[in-house]
Backbone as CSV, one residue per row, in Angstrom:
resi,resn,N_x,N_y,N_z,CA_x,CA_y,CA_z,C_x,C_y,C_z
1,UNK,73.753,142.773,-105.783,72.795,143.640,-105.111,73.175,145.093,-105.383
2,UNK,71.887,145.610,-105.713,72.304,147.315,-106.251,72.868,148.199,-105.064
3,UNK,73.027,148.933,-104.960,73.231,150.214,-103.702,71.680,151.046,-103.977
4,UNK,71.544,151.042,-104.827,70.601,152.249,-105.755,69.498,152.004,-104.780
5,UNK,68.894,153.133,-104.235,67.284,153.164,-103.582,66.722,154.347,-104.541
6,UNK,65.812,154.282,-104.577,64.418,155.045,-105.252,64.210,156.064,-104.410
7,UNK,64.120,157.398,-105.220,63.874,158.713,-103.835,62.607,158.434,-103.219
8,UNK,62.800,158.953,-102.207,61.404,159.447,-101.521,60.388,159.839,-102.111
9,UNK,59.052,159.602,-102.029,57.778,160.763,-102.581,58.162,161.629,-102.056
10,UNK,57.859,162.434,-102.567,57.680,163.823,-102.627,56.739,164.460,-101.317
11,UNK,56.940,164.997,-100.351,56.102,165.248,-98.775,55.093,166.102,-99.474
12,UNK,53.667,165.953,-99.052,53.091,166.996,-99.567,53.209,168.504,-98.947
13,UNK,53.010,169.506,-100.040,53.429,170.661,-100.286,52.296,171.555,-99.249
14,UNK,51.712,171.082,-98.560,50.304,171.713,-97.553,50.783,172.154,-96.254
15,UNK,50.654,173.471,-95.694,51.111,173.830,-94.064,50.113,174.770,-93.801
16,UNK,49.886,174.850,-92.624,49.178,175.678,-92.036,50.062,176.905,-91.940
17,UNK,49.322,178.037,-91.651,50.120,179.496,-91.724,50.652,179.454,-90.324
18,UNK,50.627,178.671,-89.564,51.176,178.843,-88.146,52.478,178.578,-88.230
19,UNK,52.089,177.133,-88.950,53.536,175.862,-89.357,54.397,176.703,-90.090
20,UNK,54.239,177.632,-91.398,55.233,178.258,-91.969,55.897,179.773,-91.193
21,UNK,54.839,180.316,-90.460,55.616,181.355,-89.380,56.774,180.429,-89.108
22,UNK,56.406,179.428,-88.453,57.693,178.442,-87.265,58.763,178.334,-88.330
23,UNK,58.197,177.733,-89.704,60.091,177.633,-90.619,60.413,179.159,-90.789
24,UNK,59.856,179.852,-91.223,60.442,181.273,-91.521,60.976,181.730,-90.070
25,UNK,60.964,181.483,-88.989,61.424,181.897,-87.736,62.754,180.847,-87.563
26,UNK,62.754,179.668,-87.647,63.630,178.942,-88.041,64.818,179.097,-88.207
27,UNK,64.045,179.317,-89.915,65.176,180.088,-91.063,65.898,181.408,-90.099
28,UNK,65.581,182.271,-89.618,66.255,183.804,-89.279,66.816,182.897,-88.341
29,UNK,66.317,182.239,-87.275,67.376,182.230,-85.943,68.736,181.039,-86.629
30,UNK,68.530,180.192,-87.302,69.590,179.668,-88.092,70.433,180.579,-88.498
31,UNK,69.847,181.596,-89.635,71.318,182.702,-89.928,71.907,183.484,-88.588
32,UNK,70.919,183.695,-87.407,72.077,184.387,-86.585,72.862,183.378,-86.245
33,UNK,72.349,182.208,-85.787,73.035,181.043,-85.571,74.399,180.876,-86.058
34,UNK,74.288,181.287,-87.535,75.618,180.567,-88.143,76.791,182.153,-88.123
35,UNK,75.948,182.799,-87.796,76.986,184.454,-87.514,77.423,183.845,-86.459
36,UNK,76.940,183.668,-85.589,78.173,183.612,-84.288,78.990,181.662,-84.500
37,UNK,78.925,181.002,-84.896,79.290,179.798,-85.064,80.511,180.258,-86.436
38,UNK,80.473,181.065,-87.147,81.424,181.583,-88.192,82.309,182.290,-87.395
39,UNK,81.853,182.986,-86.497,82.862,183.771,-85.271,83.868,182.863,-84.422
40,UNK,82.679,181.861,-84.262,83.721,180.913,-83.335,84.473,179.980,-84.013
41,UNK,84.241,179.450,-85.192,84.927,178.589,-86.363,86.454,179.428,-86.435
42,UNK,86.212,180.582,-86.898,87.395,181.725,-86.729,88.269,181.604,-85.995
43,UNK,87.730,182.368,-84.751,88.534,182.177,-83.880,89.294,180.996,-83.520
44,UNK,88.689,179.774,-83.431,89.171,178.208,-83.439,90.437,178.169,-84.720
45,UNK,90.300,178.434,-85.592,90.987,177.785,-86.937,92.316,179.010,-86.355
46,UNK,92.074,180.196,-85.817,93.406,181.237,-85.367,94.383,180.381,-84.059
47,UNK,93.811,179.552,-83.576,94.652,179.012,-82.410,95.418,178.360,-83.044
48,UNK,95.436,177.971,-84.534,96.480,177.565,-85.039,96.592,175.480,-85.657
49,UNK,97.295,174.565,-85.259,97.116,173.677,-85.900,95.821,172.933,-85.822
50,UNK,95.126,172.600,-86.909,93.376,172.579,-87.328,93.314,170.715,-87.016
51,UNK,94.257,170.184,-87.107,93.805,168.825,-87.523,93.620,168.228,-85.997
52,UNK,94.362,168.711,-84.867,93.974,168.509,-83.751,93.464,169.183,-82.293
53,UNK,92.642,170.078,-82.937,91.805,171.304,-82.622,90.188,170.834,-82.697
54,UNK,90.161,170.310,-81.352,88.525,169.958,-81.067,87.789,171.110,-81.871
55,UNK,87.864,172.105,-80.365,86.894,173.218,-81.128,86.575,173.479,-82.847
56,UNK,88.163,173.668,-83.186,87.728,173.679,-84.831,86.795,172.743,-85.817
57,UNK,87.294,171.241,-85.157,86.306,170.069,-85.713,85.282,170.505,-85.623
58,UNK,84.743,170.437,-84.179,83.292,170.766,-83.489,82.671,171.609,-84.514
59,UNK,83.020,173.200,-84.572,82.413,173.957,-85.605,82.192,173.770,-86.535
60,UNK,83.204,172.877,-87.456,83.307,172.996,-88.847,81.742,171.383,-89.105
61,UNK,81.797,170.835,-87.874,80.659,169.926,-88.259,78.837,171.341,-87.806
62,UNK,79.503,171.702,-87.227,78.035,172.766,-86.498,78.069,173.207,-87.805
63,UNK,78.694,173.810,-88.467,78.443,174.709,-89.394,77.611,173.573,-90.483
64,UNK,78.432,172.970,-91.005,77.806,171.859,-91.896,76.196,171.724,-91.984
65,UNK,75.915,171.107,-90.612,74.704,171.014,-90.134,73.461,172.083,-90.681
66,UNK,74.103,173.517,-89.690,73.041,175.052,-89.613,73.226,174.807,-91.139
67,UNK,74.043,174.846,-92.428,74.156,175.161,-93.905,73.249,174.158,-94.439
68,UNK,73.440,173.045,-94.049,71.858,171.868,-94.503,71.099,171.946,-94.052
69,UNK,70.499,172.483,-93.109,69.408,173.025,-92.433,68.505,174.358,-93.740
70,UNK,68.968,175.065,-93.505,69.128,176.357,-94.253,68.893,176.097,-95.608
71,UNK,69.983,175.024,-96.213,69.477,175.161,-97.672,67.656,174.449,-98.235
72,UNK,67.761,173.222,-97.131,66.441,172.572,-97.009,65.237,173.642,-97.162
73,UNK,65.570,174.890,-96.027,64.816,175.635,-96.043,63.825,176.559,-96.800
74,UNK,65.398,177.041,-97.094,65.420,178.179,-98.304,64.826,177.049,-99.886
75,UNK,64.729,175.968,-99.901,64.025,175.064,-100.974,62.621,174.684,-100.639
76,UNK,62.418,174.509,-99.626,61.007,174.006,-98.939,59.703,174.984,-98.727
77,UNK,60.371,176.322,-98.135,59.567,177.121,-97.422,58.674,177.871,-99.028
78,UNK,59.545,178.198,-100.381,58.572,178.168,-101.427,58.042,177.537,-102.261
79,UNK,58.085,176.124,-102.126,57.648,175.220,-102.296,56.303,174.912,-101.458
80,UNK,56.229,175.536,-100.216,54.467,175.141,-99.556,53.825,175.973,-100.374
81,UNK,52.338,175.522,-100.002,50.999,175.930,-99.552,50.488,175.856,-98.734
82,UNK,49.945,177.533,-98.367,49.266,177.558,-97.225,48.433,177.549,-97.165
83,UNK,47.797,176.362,-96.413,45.907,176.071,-96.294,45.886,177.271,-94.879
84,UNK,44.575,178.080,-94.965,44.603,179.108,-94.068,43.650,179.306,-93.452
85,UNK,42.225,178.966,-94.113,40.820,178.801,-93.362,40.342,176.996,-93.843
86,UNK,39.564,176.913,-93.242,38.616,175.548,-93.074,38.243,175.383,-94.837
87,UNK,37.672,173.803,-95.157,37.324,173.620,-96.291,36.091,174.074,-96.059
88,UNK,35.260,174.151,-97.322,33.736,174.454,-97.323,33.117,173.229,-96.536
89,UNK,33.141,172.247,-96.448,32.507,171.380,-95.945,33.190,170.937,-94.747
90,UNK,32.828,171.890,-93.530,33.697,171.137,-92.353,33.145,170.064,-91.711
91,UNK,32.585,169.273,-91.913,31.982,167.799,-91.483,32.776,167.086,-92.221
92,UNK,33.685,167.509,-93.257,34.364,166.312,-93.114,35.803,166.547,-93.301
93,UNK,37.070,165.336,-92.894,37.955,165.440,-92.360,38.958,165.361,-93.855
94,UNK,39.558,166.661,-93.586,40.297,167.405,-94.878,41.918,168.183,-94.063
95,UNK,42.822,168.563,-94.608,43.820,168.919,-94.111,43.718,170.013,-92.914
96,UNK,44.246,170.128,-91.652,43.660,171.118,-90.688,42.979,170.925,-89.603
97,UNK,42.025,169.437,-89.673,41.141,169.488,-88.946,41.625,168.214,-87.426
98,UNK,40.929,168.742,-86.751,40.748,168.284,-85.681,39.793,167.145,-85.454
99,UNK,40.684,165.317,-85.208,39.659,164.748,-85.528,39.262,163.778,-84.550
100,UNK,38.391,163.559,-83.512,38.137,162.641,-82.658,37.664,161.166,-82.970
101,UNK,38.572,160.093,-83.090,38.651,158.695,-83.215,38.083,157.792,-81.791
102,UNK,37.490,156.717,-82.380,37.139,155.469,-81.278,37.872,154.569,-81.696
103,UNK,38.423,153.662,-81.038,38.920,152.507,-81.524,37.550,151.151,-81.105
104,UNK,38.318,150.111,-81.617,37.406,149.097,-81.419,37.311,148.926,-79.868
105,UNK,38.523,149.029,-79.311,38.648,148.330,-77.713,37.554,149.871,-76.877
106,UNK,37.140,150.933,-77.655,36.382,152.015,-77.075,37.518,153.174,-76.164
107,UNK,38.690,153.303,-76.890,40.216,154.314,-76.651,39.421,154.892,-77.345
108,UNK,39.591,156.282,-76.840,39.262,157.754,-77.458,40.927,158.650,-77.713
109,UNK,40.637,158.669,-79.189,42.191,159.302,-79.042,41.801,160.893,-80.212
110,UNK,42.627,161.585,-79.670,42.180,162.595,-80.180,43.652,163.654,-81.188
111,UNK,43.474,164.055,-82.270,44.872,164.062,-83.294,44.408,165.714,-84.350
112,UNK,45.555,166.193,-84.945,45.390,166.637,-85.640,46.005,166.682,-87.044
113,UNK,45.728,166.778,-88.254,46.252,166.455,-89.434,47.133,167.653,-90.069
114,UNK,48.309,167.985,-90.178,49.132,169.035,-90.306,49.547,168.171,-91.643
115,UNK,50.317,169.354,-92.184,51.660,169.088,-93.460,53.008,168.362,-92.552
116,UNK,53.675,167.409,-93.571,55.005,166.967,-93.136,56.196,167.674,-92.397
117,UNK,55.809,169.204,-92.635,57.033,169.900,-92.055,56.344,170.195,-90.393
118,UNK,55.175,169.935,-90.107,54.421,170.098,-88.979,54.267,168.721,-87.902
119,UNK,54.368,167.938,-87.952,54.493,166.606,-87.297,54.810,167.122,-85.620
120,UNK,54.159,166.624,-84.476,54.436,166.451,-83.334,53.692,165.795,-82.761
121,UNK,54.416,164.757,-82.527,53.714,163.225,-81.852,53.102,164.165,-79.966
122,UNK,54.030,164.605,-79.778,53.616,164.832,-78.551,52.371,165.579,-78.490
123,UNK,51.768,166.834,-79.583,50.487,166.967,-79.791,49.160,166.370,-80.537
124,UNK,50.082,164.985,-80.808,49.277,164.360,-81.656,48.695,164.864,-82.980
125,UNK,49.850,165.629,-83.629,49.550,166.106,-85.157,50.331,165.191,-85.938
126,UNK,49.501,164.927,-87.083,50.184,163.676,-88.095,50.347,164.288,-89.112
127,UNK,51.026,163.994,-89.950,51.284,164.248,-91.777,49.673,163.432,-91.627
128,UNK,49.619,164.734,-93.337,48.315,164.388,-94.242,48.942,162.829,-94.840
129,UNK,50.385,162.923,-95.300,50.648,161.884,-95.619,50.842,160.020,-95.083
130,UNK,50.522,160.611,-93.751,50.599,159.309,-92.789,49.651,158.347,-93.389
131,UNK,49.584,156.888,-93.311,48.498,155.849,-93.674,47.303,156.178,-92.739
132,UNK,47.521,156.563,-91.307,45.860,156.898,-90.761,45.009,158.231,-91.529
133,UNK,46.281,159.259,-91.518,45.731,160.505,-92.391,44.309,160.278,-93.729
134,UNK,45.135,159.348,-94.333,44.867,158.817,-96.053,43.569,158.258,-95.358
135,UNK,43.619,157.234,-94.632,42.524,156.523,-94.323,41.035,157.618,-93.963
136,UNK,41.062,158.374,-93.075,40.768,159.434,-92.673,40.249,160.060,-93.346
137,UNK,40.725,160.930,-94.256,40.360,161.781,-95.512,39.376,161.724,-96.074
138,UNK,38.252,162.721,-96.335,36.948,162.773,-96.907,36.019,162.245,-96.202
139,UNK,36.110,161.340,-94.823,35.341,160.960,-94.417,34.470,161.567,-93.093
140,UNK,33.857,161.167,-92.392,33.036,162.365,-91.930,32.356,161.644,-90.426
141,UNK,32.357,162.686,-89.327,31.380,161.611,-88.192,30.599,160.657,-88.426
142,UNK,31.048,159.684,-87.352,30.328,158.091,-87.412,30.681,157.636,-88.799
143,UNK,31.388,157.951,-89.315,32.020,156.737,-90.424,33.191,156.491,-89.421
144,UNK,33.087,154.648,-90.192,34.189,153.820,-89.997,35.632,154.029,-90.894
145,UNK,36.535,153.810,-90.388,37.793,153.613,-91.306,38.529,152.468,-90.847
146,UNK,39.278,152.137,-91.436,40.738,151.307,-91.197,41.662,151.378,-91.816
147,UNK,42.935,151.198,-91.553,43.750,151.179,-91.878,45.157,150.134,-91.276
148,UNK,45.842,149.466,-92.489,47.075,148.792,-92.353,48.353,149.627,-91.451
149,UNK,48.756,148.993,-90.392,49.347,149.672,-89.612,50.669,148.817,-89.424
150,UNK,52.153,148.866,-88.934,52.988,147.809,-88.725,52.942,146.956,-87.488
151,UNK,51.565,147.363,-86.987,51.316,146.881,-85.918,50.147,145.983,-86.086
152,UNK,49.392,145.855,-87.060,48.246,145.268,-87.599,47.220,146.417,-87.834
153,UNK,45.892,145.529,-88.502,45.212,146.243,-88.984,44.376,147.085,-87.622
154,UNK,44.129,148.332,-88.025,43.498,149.000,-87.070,42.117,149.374,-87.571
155,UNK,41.051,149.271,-86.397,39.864,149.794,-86.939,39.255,150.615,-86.221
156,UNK,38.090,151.405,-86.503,37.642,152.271,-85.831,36.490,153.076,-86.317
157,UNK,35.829,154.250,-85.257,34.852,155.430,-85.891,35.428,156.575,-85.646
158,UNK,35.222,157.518,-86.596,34.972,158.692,-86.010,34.054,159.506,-85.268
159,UNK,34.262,160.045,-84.355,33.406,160.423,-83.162,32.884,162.336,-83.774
160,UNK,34.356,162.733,-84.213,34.252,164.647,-84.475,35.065,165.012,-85.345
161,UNK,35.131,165.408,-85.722,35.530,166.483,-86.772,35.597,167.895,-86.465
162,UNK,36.170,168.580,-86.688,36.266,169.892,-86.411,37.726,170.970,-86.842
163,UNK,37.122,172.539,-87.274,38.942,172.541,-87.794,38.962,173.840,-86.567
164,UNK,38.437,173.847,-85.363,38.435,175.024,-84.767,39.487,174.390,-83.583
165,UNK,40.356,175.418,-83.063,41.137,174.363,-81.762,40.663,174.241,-80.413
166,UNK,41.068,173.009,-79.811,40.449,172.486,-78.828,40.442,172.935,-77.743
167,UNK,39.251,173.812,-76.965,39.582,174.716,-75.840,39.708,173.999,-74.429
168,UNK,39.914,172.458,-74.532,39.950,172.085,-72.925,41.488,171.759,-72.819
Protein backbone atom coordinates (compact mmCIF):
# COMPACT_ATOMS: atom_id res chain seq x y z
CA UNK A 1 0.00 0.00 0.00
CA UNK A 2 1.37 3.42 -1.21
CA UNK A 3 1.58 6.39 1.42
CA UNK A 4 1.28 8.64 -1.77
CA UNK A 5 -2.21 10.72 -1.90
CA UNK A 6 -2.94 12.94 -4.91
CA UNK A 7 -3.02 16.82 -4.06
CA UNK A 8 -5.99 18.54 -3.59
CA UNK A 9 -7.83 20.52 -6.54
CA UNK A 10 -6.94 23.45 -6.63
CA UNK A 11 -9.85 25.88 -4.38
CA UNK A 12 -11.22 28.16 -6.76
CA UNK A 13 -9.44 31.44 -7.14
CA UNK A 14 -13.05 33.70 -6.71
CA UNK A 15 -13.69 36.12 -3.39
CA UNK A 16 -15.74 38.72 -2.84
CA UNK A 17 -14.01 42.17 -2.03
CA UNK A 18 -15.35 41.91 1.50
CA UNK A 19 -13.76 38.27 1.86
CA UNK A 20 -10.28 39.67 0.71
CA UNK A 21 -10.45 42.97 3.06
CA UNK A 22 -10.89 40.04 5.97
CA UNK A 23 -7.43 38.08 4.61
CA UNK A 24 -5.55 41.30 4.09
CA UNK A 25 -6.67 42.31 7.75
CA UNK A 26 -5.70 38.89 8.76
CA UNK A 27 -2.48 39.06 7.19
CA UNK A 28 -1.49 42.64 9.28
CA UNK A 29 -2.93 41.44 12.64
CA UNK A 30 -0.81 38.07 12.16
CA UNK A 31 2.47 40.21 11.66
CA UNK A 32 1.74 42.20 14.83
CA UNK A 33 0.90 38.95 16.21
CA UNK A 34 4.18 37.40 15.59
CA UNK A 35 6.09 40.87 16.90
CA UNK A 36 4.98 40.33 20.22
CA UNK A 37 5.11 36.28 20.22
CA UNK A 38 9.03 36.90 18.90
CA UNK A 39 9.22 39.13 22.12
CA UNK A 40 7.95 36.53 24.19
CA UNK A 41 9.84 33.49 22.40
CA UNK A 42 12.92 35.79 23.54
CA UNK A 43 12.37 36.43 26.52
CA UNK A 44 11.41 32.57 27.24
CA UNK A 45 14.62 31.10 25.43
CA UNK A 46 16.69 34.05 28.11
CA UNK A 47 15.36 32.13 31.24
CA UNK A 48 17.78 29.84 30.14
CA UNK A 49 17.56 25.83 29.79
CA UNK A 50 15.10 25.47 26.47
CA UNK A 51 14.39 21.76 26.55
CA UNK A 52 12.35 22.07 29.73
CA UNK A 53 10.90 25.47 29.41
CA UNK A 54 7.08 25.29 28.78
CA UNK A 55 6.85 28.79 27.80
CA UNK A 56 9.67 28.38 25.26
CA UNK A 57 7.94 25.14 23.71
CA UNK A 58 4.59 26.95 23.79
CA UNK A 59 6.05 29.84 21.56
CA UNK A 60 8.23 28.14 19.43
CA UNK A 61 4.91 25.98 18.37
CA UNK A 62 2.77 29.65 18.31
CA UNK A 63 5.27 30.90 16.18
CA UNK A 64 5.28 27.91 13.76
CA UNK A 65 1.64 28.19 13.41
CA UNK A 66 1.29 32.54 12.89
CA UNK A 67 4.55 31.62 10.02
CA UNK A 68 2.09 28.96 8.20
CA UNK A 69 -0.60 31.04 8.49
CA UNK A 70 1.20 33.96 6.85
CA UNK A 71 2.98 32.14 4.25
CA UNK A 72 -0.53 30.55 3.04
CA UNK A 73 -1.39 34.05 2.90
CA UNK A 74 1.10 35.92 1.40
CA UNK A 75 0.53 32.84 -1.59
CA UNK A 76 -3.26 32.95 -1.67
CA UNK A 77 -4.26 36.54 -1.25
CA UNK A 78 -2.51 37.09 -5.09
CA UNK A 79 -3.66 34.37 -6.34
CA UNK A 80 -7.66 35.57 -5.94
CA UNK A 81 -10.12 37.19 -7.93
CA UNK A 82 -12.24 39.58 -7.02
CA UNK A 83 -15.82 39.18 -8.20
CA UNK A 84 -17.13 42.78 -7.13
CA UNK A 85 -20.55 43.57 -8.73
CA UNK A 86 -23.42 41.07 -9.77
CA UNK A 87 -23.25 39.00 -13.15
CA UNK A 88 -25.22 40.52 -16.06
CA UNK A 89 -27.87 38.14 -15.65
CA UNK A 90 -28.99 38.24 -12.03
CA UNK A 91 -31.83 35.64 -12.32
CA UNK A 92 -29.53 33.34 -12.28
CA UNK A 93 -27.42 31.74 -9.60
CA UNK A 94 -23.62 32.58 -10.30
CA UNK A 95 -20.83 33.27 -7.64
CA UNK A 96 -22.17 36.00 -4.93
CA UNK A 97 -25.58 35.39 -4.96
CA UNK A 98 -28.05 34.91 -2.52
CA UNK A 99 -30.06 31.85 -3.03
CA UNK A 100 -33.46 30.72 -1.57
CA UNK A 101 -33.97 26.74 -1.74
CA UNK A 102 -37.19 24.39 -1.04
CA UNK A 103 -36.58 21.08 -0.22
CA UNK A 104 -38.86 18.23 -1.01
CA UNK A 105 -40.16 17.83 2.73
CA UNK A 106 -41.15 22.02 1.95
CA UNK A 107 -37.70 23.32 4.52
CA UNK A 108 -36.94 26.69 3.32
CA UNK A 109 -33.32 27.16 3.71
CA UNK A 110 -31.70 30.09 2.78
CA UNK A 111 -27.44 30.27 1.79
CA UNK A 112 -24.96 32.18 0.18
CA UNK A 113 -22.27 31.13 -2.42
CA UNK A 114 -18.76 32.71 -1.47
CA UNK A 115 -15.04 31.58 -2.59
CA UNK A 116 -13.27 28.77 -0.40
CA UNK A 117 -11.39 31.24 1.66
CA UNK A 118 -15.05 32.62 2.67
CA UNK A 119 -16.98 29.57 4.07
CA UNK A 120 -19.25 30.13 7.28
CA UNK A 121 -21.62 27.50 8.07
CA UNK A 122 -23.01 29.63 10.71
CA UNK A 123 -24.11 32.23 7.90
CA UNK A 124 -24.83 29.73 5.67
CA UNK A 125 -22.16 30.71 2.97
CA UNK A 126 -20.79 27.73 0.93
CA UNK A 127 -17.74 27.36 -1.44
CA UNK A 128 -18.65 27.81 -5.17
CA UNK A 129 -16.85 24.60 -4.96
CA UNK A 130 -19.23 22.65 -2.68
CA UNK A 131 -21.44 19.73 -4.62
CA UNK A 132 -24.77 21.90 -3.76
CA UNK A 133 -22.87 25.08 -5.16
CA UNK A 134 -22.05 23.05 -8.65
CA UNK A 135 -25.52 21.76 -8.59
CA UNK A 136 -26.90 25.26 -8.25
CA UNK A 137 -24.94 27.10 -10.80
CA UNK A 138 -26.52 28.66 -13.90
CA UNK A 139 -29.70 27.78 -12.80
CA UNK A 140 -32.42 30.13 -12.09
CA UNK A 141 -36.00 30.48 -9.99
CA UNK A 142 -38.32 27.53 -9.97
CA UNK A 143 -35.76 25.29 -11.46
CA UNK A 144 -35.20 22.04 -9.87
CA UNK A 145 -31.75 20.71 -8.86
CA UNK A 146 -30.22 17.79 -7.08
CA UNK A 147 -27.55 16.79 -5.90
CA UNK A 148 -25.43 13.60 -4.38
CA UNK A 149 -24.90 14.34 -0.83
CA UNK A 150 -23.12 11.81 1.99
CA UNK A 151 -26.25 11.84 3.32
CA UNK A 152 -28.21 10.78 0.17
CA UNK A 153 -29.51 12.23 -2.71
CA UNK A 154 -31.05 15.62 -2.12
CA UNK A 155 -33.70 17.31 -4.11
CA UNK A 156 -35.28 20.42 -4.48
CA UNK A 157 -36.45 24.12 -6.12
CA UNK A 158 -35.29 27.18 -6.14
CA UNK A 159 -37.55 29.71 -4.71
CA UNK A 160 -34.87 33.29 -5.29
CA UNK A 161 -32.06 34.32 -6.42
CA UNK A 162 -30.64 37.44 -5.70
CA UNK A 163 -26.99 39.05 -5.28
CA UNK A 164 -28.28 42.07 -3.09
CA UNK A 165 -28.04 41.28 0.92
CA UNK A 166 -30.76 40.18 2.92
CA UNK A 167 -32.39 43.04 4.87
CA UNK A 168 -34.51 40.96 7.45
Amino acid sequence: MSRYRPPRPAASPHITAEGERRLRAELDGLWRRRAEVTRALAAAAAEGDRSENAEYIYRKKELAGIDRRIRYLQKRIPALEVVSGPPADTGRVYFGAWVRLEDEDGTINELRIVGADEIDPALSWISIDAPLARALLGKGADDAFEVRTPGGLRRGWIVEVRYTEPTD
